[in-house]
Structures are given as C-alpha cells and as structure tokens.
C-alpha positions as CSV (number, residue, x, y, z in Angstrom):
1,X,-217.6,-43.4,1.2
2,X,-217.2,-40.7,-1.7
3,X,-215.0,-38.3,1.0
4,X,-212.8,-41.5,2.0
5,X,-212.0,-42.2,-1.9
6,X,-211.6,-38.6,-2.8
7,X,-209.3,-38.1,0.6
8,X,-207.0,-41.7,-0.9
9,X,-206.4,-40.3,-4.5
10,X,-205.7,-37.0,-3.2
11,X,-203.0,-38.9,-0.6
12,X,-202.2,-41.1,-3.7
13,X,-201.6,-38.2,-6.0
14,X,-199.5,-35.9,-3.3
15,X,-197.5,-39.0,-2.8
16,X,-196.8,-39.3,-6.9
17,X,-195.7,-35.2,-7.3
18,X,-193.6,-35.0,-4.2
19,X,-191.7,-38.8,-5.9
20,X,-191.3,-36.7,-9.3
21,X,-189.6,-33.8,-7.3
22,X,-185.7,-34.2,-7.9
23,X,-184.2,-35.6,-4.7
24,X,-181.2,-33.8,-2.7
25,X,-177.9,-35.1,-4.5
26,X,-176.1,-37.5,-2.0
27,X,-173.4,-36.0,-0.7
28,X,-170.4,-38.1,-2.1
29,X,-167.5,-39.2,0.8
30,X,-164.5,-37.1,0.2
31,X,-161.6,-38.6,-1.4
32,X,-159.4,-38.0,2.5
33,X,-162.3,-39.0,4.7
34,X,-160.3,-42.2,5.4
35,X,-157.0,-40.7,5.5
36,X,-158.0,-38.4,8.6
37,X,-156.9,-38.6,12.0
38,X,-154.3,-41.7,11.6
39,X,-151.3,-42.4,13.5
40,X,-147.8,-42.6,12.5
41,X,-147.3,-46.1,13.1
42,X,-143.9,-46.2,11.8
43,X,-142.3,-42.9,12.2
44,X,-139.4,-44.5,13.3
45,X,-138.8,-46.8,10.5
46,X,-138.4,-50.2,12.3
47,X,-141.1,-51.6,9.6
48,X,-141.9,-51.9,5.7
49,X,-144.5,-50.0,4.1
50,X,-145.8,-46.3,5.0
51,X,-146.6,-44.4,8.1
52,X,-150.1,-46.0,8.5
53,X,-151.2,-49.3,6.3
54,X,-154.6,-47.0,5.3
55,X,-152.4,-44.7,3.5
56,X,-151.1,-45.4,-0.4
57,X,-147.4,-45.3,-1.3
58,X,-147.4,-43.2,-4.2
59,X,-147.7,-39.7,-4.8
60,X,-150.9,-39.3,-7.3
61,X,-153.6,-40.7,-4.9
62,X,-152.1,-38.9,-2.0
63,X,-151.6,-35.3,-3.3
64,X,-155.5,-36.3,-4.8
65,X,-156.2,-36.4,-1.2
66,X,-154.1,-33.6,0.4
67,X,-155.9,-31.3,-2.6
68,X,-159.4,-32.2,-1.8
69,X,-158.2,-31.3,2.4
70,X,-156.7,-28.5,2.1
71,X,-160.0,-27.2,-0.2
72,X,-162.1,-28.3,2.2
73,X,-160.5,-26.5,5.1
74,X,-159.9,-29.9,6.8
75,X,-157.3,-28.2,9.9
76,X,-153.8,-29.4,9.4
77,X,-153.6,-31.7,12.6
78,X,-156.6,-34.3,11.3
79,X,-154.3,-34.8,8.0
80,X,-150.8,-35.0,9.5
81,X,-150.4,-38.3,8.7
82,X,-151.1,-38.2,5.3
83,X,-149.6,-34.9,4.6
84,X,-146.3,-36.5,6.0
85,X,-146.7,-39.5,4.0
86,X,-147.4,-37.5,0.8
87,X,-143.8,-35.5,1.7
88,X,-142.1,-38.9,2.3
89,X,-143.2,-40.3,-0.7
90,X,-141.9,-37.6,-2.7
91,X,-138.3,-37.6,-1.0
92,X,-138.3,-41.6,-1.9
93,X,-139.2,-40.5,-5.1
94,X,-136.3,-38.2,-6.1
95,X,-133.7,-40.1,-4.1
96,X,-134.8,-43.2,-6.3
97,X,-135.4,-45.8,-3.3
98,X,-138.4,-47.8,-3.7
99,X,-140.1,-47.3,-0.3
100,X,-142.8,-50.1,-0.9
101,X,-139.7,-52.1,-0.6
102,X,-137.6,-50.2,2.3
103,X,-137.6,-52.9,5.2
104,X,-134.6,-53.4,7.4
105,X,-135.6,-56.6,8.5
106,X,-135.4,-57.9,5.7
107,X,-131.5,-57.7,5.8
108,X,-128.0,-56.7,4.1
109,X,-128.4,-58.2,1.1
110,X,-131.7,-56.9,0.1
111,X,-131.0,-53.4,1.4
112,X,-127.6,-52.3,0.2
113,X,-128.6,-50.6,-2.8
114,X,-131.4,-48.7,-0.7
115,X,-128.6,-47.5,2.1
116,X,-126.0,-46.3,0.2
117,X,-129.1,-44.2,-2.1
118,X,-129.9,-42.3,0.7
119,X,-126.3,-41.0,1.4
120,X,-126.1,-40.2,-2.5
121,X,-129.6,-38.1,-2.4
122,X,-128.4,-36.1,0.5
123,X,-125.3,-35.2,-1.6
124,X,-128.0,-34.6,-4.5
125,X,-129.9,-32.3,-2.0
126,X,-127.0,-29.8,-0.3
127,X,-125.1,-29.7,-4.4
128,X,-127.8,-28.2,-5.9
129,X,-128.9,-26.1,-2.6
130,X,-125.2,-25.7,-0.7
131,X,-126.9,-23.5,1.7
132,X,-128.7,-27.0,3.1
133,X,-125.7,-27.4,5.7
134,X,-127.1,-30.4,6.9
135,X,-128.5,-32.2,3.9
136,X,-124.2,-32.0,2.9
137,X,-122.6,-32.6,6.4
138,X,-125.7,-36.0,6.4
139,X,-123.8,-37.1,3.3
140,X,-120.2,-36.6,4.2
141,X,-120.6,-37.9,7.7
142,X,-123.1,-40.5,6.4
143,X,-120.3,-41.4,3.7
144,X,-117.8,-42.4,6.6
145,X,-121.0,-43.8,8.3
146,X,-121.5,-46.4,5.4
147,X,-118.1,-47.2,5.2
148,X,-118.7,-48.5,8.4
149,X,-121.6,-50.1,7.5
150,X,-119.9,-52.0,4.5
151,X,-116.9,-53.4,6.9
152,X,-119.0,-54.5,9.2
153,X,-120.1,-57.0,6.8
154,X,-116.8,-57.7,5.2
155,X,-115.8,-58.1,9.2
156,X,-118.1,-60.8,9.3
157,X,-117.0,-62.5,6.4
158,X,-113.6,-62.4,7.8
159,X,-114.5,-63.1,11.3
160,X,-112.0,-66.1,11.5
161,X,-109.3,-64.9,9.9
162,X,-108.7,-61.4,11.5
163,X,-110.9,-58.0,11.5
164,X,-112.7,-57.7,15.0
165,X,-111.7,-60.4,16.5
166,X,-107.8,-59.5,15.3
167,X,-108.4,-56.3,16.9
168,X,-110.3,-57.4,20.6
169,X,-107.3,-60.1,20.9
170,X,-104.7,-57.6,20.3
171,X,-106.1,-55.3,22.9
172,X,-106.7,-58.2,25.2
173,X,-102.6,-59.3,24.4
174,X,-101.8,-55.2,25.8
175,X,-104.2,-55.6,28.9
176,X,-102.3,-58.7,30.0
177,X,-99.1,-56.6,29.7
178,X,-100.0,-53.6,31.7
179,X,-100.1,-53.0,35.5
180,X,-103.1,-54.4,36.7
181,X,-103.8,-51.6,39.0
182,X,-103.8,-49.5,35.3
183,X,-105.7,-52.1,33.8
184,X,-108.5,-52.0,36.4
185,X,-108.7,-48.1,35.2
186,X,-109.4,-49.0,32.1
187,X,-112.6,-47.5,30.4
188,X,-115.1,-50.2,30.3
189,X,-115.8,-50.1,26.6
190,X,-112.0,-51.1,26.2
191,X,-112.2,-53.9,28.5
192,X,-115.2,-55.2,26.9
193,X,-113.6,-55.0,23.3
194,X,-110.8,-56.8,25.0
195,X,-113.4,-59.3,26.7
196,X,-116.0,-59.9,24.2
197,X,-115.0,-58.9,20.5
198,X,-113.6,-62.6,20.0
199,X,-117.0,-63.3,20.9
200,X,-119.1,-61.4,18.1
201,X,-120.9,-63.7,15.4
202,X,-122.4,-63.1,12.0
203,X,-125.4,-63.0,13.9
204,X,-124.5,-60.6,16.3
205,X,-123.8,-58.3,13.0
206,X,-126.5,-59.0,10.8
207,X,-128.5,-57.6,14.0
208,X,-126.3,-54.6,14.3
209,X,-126.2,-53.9,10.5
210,X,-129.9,-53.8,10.8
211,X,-130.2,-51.6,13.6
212,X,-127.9,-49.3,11.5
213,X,-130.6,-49.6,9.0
214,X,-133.7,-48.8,11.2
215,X,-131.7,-45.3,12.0
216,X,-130.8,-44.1,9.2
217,X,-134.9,-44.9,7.8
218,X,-136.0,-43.2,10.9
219,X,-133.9,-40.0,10.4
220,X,-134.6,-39.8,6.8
221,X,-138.6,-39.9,7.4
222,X,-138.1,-37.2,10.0
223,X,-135.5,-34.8,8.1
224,X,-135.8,-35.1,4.5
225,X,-139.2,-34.5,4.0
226,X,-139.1,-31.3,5.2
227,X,-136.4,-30.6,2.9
228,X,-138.8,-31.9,0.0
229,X,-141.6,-29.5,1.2
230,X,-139.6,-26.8,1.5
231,X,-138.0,-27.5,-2.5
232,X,-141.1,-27.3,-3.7
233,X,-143.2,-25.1,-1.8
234,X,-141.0,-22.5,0.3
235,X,-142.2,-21.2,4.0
236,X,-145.9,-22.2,2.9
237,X,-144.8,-25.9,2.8
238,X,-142.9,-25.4,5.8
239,X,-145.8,-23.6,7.7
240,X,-148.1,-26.5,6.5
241,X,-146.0,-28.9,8.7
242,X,-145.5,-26.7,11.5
243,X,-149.3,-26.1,11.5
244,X,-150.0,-29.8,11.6
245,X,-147.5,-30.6,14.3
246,X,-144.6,-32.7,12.1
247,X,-142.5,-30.6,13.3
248,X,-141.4,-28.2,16.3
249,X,-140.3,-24.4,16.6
250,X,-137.3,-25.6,16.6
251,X,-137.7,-26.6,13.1
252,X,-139.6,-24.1,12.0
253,X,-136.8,-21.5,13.2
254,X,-134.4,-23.5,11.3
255,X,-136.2,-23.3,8.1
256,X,-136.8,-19.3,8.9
257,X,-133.5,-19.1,9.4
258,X,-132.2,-21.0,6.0
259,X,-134.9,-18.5,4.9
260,X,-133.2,-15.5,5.4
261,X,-130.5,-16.2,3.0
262,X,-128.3,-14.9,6.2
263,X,-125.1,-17.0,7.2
264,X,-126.6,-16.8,10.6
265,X,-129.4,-18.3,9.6
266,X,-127.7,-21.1,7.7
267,X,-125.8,-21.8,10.6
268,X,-128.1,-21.8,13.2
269,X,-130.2,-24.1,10.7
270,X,-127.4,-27.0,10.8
271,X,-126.9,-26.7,14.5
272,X,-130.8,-27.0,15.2
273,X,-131.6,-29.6,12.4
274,X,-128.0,-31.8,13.8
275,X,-129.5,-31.7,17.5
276,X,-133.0,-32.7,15.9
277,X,-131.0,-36.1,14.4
278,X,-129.3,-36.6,17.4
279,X,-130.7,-36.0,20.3
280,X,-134.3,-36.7,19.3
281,X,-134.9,-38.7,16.3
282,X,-131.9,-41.6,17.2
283,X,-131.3,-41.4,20.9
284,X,-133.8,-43.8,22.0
285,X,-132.9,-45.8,19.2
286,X,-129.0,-45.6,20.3
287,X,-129.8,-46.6,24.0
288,X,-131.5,-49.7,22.6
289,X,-128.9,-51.0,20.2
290,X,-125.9,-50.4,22.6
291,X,-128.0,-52.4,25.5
292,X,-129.0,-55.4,22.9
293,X,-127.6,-59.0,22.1
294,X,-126.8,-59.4,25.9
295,X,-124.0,-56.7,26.4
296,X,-122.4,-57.4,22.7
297,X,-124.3,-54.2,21.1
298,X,-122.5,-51.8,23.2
299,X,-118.8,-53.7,22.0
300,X,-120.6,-53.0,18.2
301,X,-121.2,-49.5,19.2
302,X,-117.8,-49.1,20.1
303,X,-116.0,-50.5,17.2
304,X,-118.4,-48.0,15.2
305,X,-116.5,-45.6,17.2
306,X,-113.0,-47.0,17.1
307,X,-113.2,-47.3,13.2
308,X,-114.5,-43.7,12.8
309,X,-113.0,-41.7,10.3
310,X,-115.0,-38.7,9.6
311,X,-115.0,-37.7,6.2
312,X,-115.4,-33.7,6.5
313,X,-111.8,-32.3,5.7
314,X,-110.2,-31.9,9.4
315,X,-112.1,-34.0,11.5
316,X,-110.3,-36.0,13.7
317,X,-111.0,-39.3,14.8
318,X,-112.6,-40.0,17.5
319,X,-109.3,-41.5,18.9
320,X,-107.8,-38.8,18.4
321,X,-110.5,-36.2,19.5
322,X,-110.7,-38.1,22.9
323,X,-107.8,-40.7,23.9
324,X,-108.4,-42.8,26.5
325,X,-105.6,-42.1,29.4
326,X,-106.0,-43.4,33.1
327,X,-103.7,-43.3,36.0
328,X,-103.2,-45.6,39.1
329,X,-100.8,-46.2,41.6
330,X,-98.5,-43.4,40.3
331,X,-98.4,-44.5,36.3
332,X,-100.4,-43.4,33.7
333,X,-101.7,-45.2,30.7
334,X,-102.1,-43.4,27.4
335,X,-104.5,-45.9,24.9
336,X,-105.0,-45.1,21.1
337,X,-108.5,-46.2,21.6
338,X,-111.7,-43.4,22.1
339,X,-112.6,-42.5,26.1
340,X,-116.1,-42.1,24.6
341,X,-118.5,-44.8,22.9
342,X,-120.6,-43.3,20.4
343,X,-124.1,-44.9,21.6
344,X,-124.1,-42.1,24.6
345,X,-125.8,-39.0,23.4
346,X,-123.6,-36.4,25.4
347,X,-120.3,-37.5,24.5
348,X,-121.3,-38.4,21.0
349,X,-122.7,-34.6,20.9
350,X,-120.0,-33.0,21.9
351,X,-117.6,-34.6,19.6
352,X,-120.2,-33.1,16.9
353,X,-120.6,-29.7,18.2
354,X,-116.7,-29.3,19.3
355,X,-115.2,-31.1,15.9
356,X,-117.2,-32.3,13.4
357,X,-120.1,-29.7,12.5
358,X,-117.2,-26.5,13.2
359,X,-115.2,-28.2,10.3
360,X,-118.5,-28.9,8.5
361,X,-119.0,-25.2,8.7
362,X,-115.0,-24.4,7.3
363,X,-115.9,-26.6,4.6
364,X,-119.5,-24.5,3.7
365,X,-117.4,-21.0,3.5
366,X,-115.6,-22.2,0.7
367,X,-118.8,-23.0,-1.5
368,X,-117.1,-24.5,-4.7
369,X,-115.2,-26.6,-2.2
370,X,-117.9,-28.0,-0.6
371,X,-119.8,-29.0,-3.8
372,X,-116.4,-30.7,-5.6
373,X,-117.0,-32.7,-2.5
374,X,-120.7,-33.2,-2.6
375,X,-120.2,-34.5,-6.3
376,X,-117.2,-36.5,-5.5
377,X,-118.3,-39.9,-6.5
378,X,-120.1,-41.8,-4.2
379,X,-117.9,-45.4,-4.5
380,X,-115.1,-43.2,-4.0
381,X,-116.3,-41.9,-0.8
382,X,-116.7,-45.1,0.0
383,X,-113.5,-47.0,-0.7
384,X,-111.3,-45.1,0.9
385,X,-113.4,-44.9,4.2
386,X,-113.0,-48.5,4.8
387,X,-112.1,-50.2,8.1
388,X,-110.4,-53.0,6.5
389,X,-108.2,-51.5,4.2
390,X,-106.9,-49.5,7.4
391,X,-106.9,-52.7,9.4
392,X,-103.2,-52.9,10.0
393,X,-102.8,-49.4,10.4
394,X,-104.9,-49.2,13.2
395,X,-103.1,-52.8,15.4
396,X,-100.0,-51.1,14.6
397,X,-100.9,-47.6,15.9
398,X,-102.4,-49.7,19.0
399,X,-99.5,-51.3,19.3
400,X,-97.0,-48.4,19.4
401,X,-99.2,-46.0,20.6
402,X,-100.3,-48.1,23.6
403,X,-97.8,-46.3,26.6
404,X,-97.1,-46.8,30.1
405,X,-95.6,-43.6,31.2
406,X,-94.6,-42.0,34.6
C-alpha cells in the first residue's frame, strides 16, 4: 500500500514540475496567412471593390502584409494577389480616385469625376517621367477618348433634336441617292449607321458609356501599377512582379528596356506596353461590347470611330487614315466615313502602329514639346475634342465629300 502511495505522489509531483516548466510560445498566424494564394477576381474591372473581397483597400494593412511575406520568404506566386492589390492601391492613391468607390455600374453620373482622373494621372505620370511613352500617348489618346466619352452623353441628351440620329439619317438620305449596285458595296458598319443609329436610346448609351468605363478600369489595373512599382522601387519592383507572374516577358523587356535610358529601349517599351493594352488587356472586352444590345453596340463602336479625332499632333482621323471607297458595276463610291470599325483588333492596331504611336513617337523627340502638352490643361483637352461642337462640320463634310465617280 506504502509503494502505491509513494509511486502516486511521485506521479503527482512529476505532473506539478513538468506544469511549472514554461510552455513553447504559440506560434502567432502571420499577418498574410489569409491573403495567400487568392484569385484576381476582378482583374478586369467589371466590379467595385478590389481584386479579391479578402484583401483591404488601403495601403497600410497591405504593405503590413507584403512586409511580413517577403521576410518570411513566402515565394512571389502565393502573394500575387495581394502584392498587385498593394500596387493598385497605391496608383489610386496618387491619381486621387477613390477605388473603394470605382464601379462602372454604378453609372455616368457617379463616375465622371473618376474617368476624367485617370486620363489627368497619366499626364501626371509621363510629365514628370517623359521617357514613360505610354503613360503620355494613354493621356493624349485617352484625352480624345474622353471627349468621346463626354458626347456620347450630351448625344443622348440631344437624341431628338439632332447628334446621332442627325448623323445615321443623313447617311441613310445619301444611301437612297446612290446606285444601288454601289450601295450594296457598302461597308456594313455604314449601312448599319444608316439602318440603326435612329434607333439608339439613352439606354443603349448609358450601357455603352459603361462599357467605356469597365475598359479603361481594366487597363489601368493592368498598366499603371507597374508604373507605380517601378516609381518607387526600380528593376527590384519590377522583378517582384515578373517573379509572381503579374506580368509577362514581354513586360519585363519593356521595363529593361525604359531601363536602359536608351531611345531604343523607350521605344520598344511603348510599342510592347500599346500591344499589351490592346491586344490583350481590351480585346475580349471589345468583341463583347461591339456584339451587345442586339447588333446596336457595334453602330456605338463605330460612331466611336467616326468621331475620332486623335489628339497627338498629326494624327489623322480615322476617316481620313482609311476612307471607305467601293466599286460596282463600273462606278466607284468615295465615303468620308472610316473602312474600319474600331471594336476589331487588327484594323484598330494597325491604325495605331501605322499613325498614331509613329506621331506619338515625333511628339517624344521634342521633349519640352511633349510635356507643354502633357500639362496642357485637362478641360482644355477636353473641349476642343468634342463631337458636338464639330457636329456640323462633320454632315457637311459627308455631304460634300460623299462622291460617285467614274
């Protein structure tokens, strides 16, 4: 009986030291555990809010986290998402758009102050860095691009009185008066202008406008973070993204290229970062709008094109660049109007690459030029891109322009 007592308090007092012994610490959960491995849910910026709803929307908690990563020697790819969001946050930041409230859907009204920001910060960007090419040709083309963007809603608020539907009837009036054999020749964007501009609503343009608005999010969450990253933190920023897969070697060349302080570098940098806008942040996006609202997206497409007017010094319209001509039954038809429609990728790049970026790139060899027009007020820019203003400039150039010849 003695042995069992003496074996219990010996159990009892083994039990009683090893409880006094300091216990492991526990092991606190890092500050990114819950930011790892997330998708980009809205990389393409059809919704409010950030890339993922996990991730926070302002830049303390996130750089907390990217910190505590990078210490940690999390690898790149597990914190893409956040490392992007911490990058977009930033760009949001110093163009001064609130991207808590940056949602398309929400309409006209409550985005107009965000749209025309975005244009102004890439002016921001390529005057106090002029060898950014394409921050400065985003924010001269994107100038013209707003323009359009404002007149399509003062189109709508003039629907009845004139504006499109001015413009579709007058084309339909010159259909009716040329050959038919011509007129079946004519490029089917034209005949549907003719057909179905009468037709557009202020529905039809409030969905347009936002589509506008979901591209231009979606190329700034691809585009100008990099430029923010590479601001502040040089090749190593750059590198960081390339390492976690936010962007391609085609990106990264660019940015070794700007690099290089070379001119072939810089140029080789617009030309890369203008096919990365184009042909593979908006295409999809493009193909969607120009097929939507039952066949009427594709006539909004083309008035976009119709009303272009480049603001790089020497661009041409695309009118101009490409007019529509046909021939049948031994007579030609020369039309004011664009053979192209800028919702198709490979017309739409080659008016880029044979017009617009080679006059971009006149404009960057002449640096003092090119930032007198980077500072050029924004309003400015604006006013005298306007579609309505040139309304009756462009029925009476259709008008007199519009030739039957031999």
């Amino acid at each position: 009986m003695r042995g069992h007592v003496r074996r219990f308090s010996i159990v009892v007092l083994l039990g009683l030291f090893l409880g006094a012994l300091p216990s492991p610490p526990v092991q606190a959960t890092p500050v990114y555990a819950e930011y790892l491995d997330l998708p980009a849910l809205n990389a393409d910026g059809e919704f409010g809010g950030g890339l993922h709803p996990a991730l926070p929307l302002s830049a303390p908690p996130l750089l907390a986290a990217l910190t505590a990563a990078r210490a940690d020697g999390i690898a790149p790819t597990r914190y893409a998402t956040l490392l992007h969001q911490y990058w977009l946050v930033v760009a949001t930041d110093n163009a001064g758009v609130d991207y808590a409230d940056w949602e398309p859907y929400r309409g006209i009204a409550a985005n107009t102050g965000t749209f025309t920001q975005v244009y102004v910060n890439y002016f921001r960007i390529a005057a106090a860095r002029p060898d950014f090419y394409w921050a400065g040709l985003a924010g001269i083309a994107g100038g013209s691009f707003a323009s359009g963007f404002f007149d399509v809603g003062d189109i709508g608020g003039v629907l009845s009185l004139a504006g499109i539907h001015e413009l579709g009837t007058v084309v339909a009036d010159l259909l009716r008066a040329t050959p038919p054999d011509l007129v079946a020749a004519v490029p089917a964007d034209i005949a549907a202008l003719a057909l179905h501009a009468p037709r557009l609503t202020e529905a039809d343009l409030a969905w347009y406008q936002t589509r506008l608005m979901i591209m231009q999010k979606h190329i700034f969450i691809d585009l100008v973070p990099q430029h923010e990253a590479y601001l502040a933190e040089g090749m190593a920023g750059i590198e960081e993204l390339y390492a976690a897969g936010l962007i391609d070697a085609g990106m990264h060349t660019a940015w070794t290229g700007i690099d290089s302080g070379t001119a072939a570098g810089r140029v080789d940098a617009l030309l890369r970062m203008t096919d990365r806008e184009q042909n593979h942040i908006v295409p999809d996006q493009w193909d969607q709008t120009a097929l939507g609202r039952g066949g009427l997206g594709r006539v909004l497409t083309y008035v976009t094109t119709v009303a272009g007017k480049p603001a790089v010094p020497g661009t041409r319209a695309p009118g101009v660049y490409a007019p529509a001509t046909v021939r049948a039954g031994g007579l030609g038809l020369r039309i004011p109007l664009p053979d192209f429609n800028w919702a198709d990728r490979d017309s739409r790049w080659a008016y880029l690459t044979a017009d617009l970026v080679p006059r971009h790139l006149d404009l960057t060899a002449d640096p003092a030029r090119a930032v007198s027009v980077y500072t050029d007020p924004f309003p400015d820019k604006l006013a005298r891109g306007r579609i309505l203003a040139r309304l009756p400039e462009l029925i009476a150039d259709l008008t007199t322009q519009w030739q039957v010849v031999q």
